[in-house]
Backbone as CSV, one residue per row, in Angstrom:
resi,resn,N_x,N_y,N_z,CA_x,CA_y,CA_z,C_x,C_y,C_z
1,UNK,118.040,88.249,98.240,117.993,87.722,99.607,116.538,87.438,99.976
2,UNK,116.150,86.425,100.623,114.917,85.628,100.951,114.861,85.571,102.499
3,UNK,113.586,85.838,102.716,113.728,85.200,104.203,113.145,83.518,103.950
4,UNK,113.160,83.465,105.626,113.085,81.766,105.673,111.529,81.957,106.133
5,UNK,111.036,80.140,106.210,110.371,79.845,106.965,109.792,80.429,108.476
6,UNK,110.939,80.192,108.913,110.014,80.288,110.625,111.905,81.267,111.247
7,UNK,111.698,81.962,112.267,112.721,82.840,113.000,113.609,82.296,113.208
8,UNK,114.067,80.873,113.340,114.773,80.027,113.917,116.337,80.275,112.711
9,UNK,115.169,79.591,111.563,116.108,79.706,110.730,116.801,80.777,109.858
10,UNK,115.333,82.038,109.654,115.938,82.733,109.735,117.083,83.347,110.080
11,UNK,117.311,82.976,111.524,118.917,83.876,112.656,119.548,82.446,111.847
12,UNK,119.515,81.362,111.875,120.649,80.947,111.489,121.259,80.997,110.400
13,UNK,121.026,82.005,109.390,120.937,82.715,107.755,122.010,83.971,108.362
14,UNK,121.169,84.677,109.423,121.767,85.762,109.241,122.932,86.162,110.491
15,UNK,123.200,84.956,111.107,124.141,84.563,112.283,125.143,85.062,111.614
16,UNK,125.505,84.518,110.039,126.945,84.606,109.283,127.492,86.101,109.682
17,UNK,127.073,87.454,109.546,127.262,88.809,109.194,126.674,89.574,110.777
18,UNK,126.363,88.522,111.756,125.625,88.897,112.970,125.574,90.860,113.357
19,UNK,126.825,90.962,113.394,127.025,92.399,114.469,127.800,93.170,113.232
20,UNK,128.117,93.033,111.833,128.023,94.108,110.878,126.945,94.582,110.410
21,UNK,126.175,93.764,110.268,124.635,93.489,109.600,123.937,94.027,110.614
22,UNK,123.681,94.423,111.939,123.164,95.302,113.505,123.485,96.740,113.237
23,UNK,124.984,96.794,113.153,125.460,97.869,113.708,124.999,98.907,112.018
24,UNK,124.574,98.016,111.099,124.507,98.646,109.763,123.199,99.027,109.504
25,UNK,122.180,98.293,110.240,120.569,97.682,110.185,119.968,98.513,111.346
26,UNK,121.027,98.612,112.591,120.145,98.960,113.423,120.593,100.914,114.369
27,UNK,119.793,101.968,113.980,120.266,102.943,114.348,120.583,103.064,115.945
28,UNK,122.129,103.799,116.020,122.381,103.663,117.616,122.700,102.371,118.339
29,UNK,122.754,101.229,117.233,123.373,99.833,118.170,124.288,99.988,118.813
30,UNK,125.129,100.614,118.836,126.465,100.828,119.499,125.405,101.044,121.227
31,UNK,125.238,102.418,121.320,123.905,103.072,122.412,123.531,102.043,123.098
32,UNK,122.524,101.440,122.112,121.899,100.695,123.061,122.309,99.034,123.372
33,UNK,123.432,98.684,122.676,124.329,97.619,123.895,124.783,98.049,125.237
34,UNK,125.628,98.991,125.043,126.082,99.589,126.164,125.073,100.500,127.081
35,UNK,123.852,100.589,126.725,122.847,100.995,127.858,122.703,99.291,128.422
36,UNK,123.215,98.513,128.462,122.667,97.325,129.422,124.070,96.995,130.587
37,UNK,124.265,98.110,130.668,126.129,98.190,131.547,126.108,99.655,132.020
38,UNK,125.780,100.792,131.045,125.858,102.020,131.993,125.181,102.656,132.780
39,UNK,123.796,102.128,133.166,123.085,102.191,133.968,122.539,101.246,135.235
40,UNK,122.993,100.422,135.272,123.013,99.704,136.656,122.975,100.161,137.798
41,UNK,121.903,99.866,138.486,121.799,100.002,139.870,123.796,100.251,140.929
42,UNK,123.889,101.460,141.589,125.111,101.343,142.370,125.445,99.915,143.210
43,UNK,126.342,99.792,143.125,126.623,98.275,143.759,126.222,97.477,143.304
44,UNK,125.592,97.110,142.125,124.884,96.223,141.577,125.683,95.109,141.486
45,UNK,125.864,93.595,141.877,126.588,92.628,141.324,125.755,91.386,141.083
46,UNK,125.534,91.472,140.117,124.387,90.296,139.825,125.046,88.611,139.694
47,UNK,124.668,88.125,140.250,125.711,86.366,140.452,125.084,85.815,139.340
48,UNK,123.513,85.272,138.821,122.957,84.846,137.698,122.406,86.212,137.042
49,UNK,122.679,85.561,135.765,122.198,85.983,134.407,121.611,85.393,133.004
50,UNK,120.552,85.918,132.713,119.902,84.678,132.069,119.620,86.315,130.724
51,UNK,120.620,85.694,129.540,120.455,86.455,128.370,119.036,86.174,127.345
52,UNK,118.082,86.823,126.967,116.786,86.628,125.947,117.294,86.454,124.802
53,UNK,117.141,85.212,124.044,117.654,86.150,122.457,118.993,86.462,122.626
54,UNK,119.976,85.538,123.023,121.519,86.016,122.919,122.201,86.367,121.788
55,UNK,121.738,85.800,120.872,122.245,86.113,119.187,123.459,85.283,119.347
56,UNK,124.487,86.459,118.959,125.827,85.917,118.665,126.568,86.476,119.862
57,UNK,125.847,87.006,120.936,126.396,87.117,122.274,127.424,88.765,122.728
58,UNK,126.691,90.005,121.971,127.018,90.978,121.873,127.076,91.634,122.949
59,UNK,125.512,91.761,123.584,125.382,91.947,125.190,125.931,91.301,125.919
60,UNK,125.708,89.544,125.844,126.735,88.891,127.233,127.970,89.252,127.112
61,UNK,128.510,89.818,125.819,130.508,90.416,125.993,130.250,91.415,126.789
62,UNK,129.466,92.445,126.386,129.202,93.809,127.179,129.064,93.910,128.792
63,UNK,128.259,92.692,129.155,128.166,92.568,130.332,129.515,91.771,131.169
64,UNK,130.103,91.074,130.613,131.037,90.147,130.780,132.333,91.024,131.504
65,UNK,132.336,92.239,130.739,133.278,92.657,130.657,133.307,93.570,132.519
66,UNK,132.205,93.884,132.780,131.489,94.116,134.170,132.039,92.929,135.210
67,UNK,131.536,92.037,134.531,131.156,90.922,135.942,131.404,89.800,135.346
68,UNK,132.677,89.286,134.900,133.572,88.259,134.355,133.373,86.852,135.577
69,UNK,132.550,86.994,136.432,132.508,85.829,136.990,130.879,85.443,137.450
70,UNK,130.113,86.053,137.159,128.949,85.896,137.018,128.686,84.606,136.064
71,UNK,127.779,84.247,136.588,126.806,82.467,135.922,125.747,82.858,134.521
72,UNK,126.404,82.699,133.456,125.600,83.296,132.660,124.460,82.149,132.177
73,UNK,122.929,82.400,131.811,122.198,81.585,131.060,121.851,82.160,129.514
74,UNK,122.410,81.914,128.093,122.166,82.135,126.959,120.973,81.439,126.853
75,UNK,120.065,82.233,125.684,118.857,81.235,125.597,118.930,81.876,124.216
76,UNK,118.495,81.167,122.996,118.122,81.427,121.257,117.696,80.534,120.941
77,UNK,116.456,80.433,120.059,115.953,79.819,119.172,117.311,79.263,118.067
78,UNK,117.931,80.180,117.616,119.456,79.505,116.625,120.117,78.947,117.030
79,UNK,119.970,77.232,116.736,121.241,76.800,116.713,122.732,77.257,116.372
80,UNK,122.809,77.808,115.409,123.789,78.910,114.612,124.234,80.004,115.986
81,UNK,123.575,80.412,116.336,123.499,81.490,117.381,124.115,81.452,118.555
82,UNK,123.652,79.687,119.194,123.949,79.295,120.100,125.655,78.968,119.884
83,UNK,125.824,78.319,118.870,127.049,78.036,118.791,127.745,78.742,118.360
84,UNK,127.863,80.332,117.776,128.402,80.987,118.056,129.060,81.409,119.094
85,UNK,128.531,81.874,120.247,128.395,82.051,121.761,129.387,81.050,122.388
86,UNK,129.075,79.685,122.426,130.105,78.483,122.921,131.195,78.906,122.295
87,UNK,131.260,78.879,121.044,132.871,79.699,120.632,133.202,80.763,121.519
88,UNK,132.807,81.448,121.875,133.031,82.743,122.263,133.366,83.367,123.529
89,UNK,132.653,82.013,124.284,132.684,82.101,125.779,133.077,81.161,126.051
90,UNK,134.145,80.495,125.665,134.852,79.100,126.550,135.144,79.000,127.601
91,UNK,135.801,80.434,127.889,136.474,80.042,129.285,135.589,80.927,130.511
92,UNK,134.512,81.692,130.104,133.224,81.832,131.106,132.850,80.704,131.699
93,UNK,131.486,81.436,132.911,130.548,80.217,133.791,129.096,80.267,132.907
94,UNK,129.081,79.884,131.431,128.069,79.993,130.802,127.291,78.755,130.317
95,UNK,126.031,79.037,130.295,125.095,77.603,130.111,123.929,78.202,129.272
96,UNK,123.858,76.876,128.345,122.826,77.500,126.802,121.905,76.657,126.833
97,UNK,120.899,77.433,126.179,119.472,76.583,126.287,118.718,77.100,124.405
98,UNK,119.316,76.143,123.820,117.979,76.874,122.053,116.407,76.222,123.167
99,UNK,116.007,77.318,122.802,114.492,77.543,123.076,113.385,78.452,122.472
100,UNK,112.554,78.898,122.601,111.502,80.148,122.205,111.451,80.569,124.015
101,UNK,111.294,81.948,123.618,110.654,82.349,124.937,109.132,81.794,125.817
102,UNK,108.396,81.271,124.827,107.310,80.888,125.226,107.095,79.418,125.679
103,UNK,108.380,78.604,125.286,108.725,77.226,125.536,109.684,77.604,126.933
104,UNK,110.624,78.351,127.397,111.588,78.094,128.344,110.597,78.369,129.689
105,UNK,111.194,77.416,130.789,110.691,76.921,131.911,111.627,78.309,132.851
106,UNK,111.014,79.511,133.506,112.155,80.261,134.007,111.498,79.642,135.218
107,UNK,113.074,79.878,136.207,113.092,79.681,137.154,113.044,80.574,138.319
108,UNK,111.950,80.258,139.078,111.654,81.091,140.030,112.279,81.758,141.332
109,UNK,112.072,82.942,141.184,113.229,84.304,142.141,114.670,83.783,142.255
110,UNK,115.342,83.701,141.004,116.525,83.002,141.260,117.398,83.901,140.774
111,UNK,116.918,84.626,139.309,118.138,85.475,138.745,118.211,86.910,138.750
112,UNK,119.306,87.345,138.805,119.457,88.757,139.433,119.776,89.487,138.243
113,UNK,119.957,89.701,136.961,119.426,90.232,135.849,119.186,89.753,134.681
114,UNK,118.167,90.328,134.210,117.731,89.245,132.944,117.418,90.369,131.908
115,UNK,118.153,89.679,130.508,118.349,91.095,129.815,117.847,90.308,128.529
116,UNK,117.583,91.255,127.239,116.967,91.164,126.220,117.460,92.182,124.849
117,UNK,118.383,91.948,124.420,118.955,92.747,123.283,117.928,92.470,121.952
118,UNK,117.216,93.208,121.422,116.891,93.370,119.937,116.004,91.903,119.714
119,UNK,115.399,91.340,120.909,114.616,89.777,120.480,113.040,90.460,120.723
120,UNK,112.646,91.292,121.637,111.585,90.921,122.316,110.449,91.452,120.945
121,UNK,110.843,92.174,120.313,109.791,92.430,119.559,109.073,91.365,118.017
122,UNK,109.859,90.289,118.781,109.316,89.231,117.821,108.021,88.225,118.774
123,UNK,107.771,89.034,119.740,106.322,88.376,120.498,105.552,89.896,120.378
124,UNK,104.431,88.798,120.329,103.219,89.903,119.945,102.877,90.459,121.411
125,UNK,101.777,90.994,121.590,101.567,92.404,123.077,101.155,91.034,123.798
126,UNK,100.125,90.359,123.640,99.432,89.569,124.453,101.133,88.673,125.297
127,UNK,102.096,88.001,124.382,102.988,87.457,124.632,103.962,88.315,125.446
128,UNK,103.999,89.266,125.384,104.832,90.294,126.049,104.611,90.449,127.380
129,UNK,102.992,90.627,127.313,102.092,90.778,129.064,102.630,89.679,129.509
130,UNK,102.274,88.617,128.854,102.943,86.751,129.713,104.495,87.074,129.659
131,UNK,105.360,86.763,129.345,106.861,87.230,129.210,106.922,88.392,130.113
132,UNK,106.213,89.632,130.422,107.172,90.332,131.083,106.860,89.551,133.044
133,UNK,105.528,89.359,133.048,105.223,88.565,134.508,106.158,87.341,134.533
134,UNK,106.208,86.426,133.847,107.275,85.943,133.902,108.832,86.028,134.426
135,UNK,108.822,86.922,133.998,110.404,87.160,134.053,110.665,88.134,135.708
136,UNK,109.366,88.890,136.209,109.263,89.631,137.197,109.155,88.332,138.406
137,UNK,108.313,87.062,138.256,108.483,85.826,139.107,109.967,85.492,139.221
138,UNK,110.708,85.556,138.278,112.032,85.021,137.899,113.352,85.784,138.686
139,UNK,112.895,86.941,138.775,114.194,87.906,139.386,114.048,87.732,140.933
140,UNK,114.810,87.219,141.245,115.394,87.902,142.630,115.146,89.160,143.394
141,UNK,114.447,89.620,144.413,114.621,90.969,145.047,115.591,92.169,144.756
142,UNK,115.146,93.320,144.167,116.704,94.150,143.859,116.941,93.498,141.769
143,UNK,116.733,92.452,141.723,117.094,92.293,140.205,116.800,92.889,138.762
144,UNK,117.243,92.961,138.156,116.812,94.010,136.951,116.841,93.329,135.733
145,UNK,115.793,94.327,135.281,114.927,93.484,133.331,116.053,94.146,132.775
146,UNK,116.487,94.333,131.622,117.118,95.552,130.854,116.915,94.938,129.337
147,UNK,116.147,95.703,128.738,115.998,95.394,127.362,115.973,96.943,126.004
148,UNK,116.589,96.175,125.076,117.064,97.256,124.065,116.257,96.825,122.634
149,UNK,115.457,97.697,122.495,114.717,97.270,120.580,114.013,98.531,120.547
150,UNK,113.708,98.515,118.902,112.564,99.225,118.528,111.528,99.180,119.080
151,UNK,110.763,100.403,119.741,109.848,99.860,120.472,108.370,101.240,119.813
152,UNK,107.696,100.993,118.862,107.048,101.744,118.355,106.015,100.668,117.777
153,UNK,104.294,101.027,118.019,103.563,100.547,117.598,103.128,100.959,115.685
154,UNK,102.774,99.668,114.962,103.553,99.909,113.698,101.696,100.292,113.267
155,UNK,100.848,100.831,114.040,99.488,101.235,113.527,99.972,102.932,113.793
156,UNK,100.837,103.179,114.434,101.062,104.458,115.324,101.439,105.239,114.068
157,UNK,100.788,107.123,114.028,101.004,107.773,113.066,102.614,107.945,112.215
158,UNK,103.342,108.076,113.654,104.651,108.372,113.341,105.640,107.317,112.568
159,UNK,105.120,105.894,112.584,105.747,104.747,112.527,106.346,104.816,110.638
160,UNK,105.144,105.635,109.732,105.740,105.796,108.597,106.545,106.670,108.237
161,UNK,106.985,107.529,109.236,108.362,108.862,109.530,109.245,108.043,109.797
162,UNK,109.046,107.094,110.565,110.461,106.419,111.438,110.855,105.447,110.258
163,UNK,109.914,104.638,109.476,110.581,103.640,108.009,111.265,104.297,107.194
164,UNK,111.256,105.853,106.736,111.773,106.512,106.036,112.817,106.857,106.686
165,UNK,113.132,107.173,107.726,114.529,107.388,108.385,115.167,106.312,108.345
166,UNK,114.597,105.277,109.068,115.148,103.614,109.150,116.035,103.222,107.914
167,UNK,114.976,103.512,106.567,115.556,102.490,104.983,116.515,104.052,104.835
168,UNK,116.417,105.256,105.077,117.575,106.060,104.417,118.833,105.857,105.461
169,UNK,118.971,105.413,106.726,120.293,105.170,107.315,120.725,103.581,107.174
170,UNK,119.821,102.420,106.968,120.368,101.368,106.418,120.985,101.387,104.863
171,UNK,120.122,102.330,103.839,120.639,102.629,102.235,122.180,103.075,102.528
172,UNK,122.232,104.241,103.594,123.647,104.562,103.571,124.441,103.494,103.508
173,UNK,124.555,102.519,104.779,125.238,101.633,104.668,125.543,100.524,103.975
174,UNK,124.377,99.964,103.247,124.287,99.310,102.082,123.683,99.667,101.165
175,UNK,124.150,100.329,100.051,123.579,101.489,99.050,122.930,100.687,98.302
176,UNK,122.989,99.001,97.572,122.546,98.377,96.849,120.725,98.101,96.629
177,UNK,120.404,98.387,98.075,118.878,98.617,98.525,118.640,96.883,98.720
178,UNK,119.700,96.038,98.551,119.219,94.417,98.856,118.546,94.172,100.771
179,UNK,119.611,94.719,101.013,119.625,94.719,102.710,118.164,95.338,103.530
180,UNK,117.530,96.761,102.820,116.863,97.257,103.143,115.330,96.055,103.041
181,UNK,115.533,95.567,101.624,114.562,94.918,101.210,114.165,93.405,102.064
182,UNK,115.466,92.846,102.022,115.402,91.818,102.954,114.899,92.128,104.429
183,UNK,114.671,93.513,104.992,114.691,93.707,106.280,113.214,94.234,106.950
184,UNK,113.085,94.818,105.166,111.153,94.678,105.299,110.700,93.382,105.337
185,UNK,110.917,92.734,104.771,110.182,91.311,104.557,110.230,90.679,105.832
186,UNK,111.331,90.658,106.571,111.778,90.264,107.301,110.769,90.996,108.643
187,UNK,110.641,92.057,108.552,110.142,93.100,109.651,108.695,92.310,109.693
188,UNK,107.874,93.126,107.851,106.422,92.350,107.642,105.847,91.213,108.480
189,UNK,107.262,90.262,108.184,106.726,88.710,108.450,106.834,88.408,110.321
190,UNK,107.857,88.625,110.777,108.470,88.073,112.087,107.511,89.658,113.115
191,UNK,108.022,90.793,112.679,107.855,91.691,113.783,106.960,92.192,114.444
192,UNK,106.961,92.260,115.551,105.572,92.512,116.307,106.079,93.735,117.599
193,UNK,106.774,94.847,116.999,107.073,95.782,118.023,105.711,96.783,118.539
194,UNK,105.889,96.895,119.916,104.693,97.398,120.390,105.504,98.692,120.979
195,UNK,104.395,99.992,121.145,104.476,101.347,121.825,105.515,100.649,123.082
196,UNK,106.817,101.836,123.176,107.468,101.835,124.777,106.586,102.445,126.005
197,UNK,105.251,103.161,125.633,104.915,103.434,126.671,103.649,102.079,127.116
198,UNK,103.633,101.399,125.900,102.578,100.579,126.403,103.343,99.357,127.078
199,UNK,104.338,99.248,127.107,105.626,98.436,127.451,105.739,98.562,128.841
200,UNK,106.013,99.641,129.043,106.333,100.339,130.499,104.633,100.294,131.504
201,UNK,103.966,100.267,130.795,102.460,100.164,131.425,102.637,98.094,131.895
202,UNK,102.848,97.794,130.530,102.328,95.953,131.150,103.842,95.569,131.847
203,UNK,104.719,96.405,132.208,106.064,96.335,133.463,104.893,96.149,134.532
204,UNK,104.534,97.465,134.963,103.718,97.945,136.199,102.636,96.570,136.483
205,UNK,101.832,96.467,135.450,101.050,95.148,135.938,101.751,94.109,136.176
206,UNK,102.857,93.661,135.921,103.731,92.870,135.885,104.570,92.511,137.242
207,UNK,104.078,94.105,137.951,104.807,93.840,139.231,105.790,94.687,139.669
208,UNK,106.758,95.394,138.686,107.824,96.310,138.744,107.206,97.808,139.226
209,UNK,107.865,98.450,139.398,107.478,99.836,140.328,108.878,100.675,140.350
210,UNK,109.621,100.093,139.678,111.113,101.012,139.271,110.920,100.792,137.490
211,UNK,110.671,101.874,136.946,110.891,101.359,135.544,111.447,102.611,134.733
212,UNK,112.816,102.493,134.349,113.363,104.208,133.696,113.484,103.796,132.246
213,UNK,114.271,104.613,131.616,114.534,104.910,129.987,116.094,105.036,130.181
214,UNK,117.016,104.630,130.299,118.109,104.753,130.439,119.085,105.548,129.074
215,UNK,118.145,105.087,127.421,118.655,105.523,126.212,117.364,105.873,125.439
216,UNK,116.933,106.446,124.967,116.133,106.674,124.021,116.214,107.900,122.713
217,UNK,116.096,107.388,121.967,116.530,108.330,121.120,115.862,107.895,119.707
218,UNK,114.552,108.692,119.479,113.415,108.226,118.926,112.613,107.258,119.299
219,UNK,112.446,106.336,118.623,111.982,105.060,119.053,112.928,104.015,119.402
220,UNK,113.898,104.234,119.243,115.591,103.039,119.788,115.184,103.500,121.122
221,UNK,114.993,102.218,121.669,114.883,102.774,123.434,116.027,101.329,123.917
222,UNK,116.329,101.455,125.378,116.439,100.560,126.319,115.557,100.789,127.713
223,UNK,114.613,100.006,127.886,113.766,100.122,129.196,114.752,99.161,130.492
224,UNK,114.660,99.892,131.368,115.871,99.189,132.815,114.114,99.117,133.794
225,UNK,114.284,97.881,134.385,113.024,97.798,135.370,113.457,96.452,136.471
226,UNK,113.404,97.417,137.779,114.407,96.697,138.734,112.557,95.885,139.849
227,UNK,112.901,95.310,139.991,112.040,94.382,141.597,111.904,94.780,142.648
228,UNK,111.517,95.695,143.367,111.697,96.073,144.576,111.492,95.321,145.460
């Protein structure tokens, strides 16, 4: 197994096996989908929603299943990805955009949660500071970030404890060691995960002043950060 060129195509390689290939690859996926639904603000009913990185649309089911009439916005670099999703959501209020995060035009104080499953750590820190202000212009009063990834800086001591846990619970699941291998290369080339506490710091400059941990469990986090 090879990676590609550039991320794009990458996801559209690995679109085929989307959410066996997660739930096999990624510790606690189950956790941290469903941290973007069990922690919500009381009364929370968010009318727009604008998904980061929808993939194959794991979170928008999760959320869907909440608030089945909510205006959803998918956004992915994969074509593959995207059209997954249109399969998937026919009879939703959903609207897709293939983009990069650093190309999409968000729209200002309009959406009332904006969520991010397992994408954000493919922008580097500097991109993250721009992306998270962004997205804090973008929400609505009361609206909430909610994002789920690895969130550990890969200079950080512990980060070579956490690869050895990482490749021995992906080996379980695919004993062949192909999967593991493809996922370094893959990590090497594309990934740019930064510290959750340095995360939660460029929230605060960003504007937010509600910012919790809703799941964490090692470095698998979901950060929830609402607009006051």
């Amino acid at each position: 197994m090879r990676i590609e060129k550039n991320i794009e195509k990458e996801f559209n390689v690995f679109s085929k096996d989307y959410t066996s290939d997660m739930i096999g690859c990624v510790p606690h996926y189950s956790k941290l989908v469903s941290a973007f639904t069990s922690y919500l603000p009381k009364n929370f009913i968010p009318k727009y929603i604008l998904d980061l990185g929808c993939g194959n649309g794991n979170v928008t089911s999760k959320i869907l299943q909440l608030f089945p009439e909510s205006n959803f916005t998918l956004l992915d670099a994969s074509q593959e990805m995207i059209t997954l999703c249109k399969a998937r959501f026919k009879t939703y209020k959903v609207k897709y955009v293939k983009s990069y995060f650093n190309d999409y035009r968000f729209k200002s104080d309009y959406y009332n949660l904006i969520t991010a499953g397992f994408s954000l750590h493919h922008c580097d820190s500097e991109e993250k500071k721009s992306l998270f202000k962004r997205i804090y212009k973008s929400l609505k009063k009361g609206g909430v970030f909610s994002f789920s990834d690895l969130m550990v800086n890969k200079n950080k001591p512990e980060h070579s404890k956490l690869l050895k846990e990482w490749e021995a619970f992906v080996n379980k699941n695919f004993p062949d060691g192909e999967k593991w291998e493809w996922l370094m290369e893959h990590y090497n080339e594309f990934d740019y995960p930064d510290d959750y506490t340095d995360q939660m710091q460029w929230l605060k400059e960003a504007g937010f002043t509600i910012i919790n941990l809703p799941f964490k469990e090692n470095y698998w986090i979901n950060i929830q950060a609402v607009k006051s």
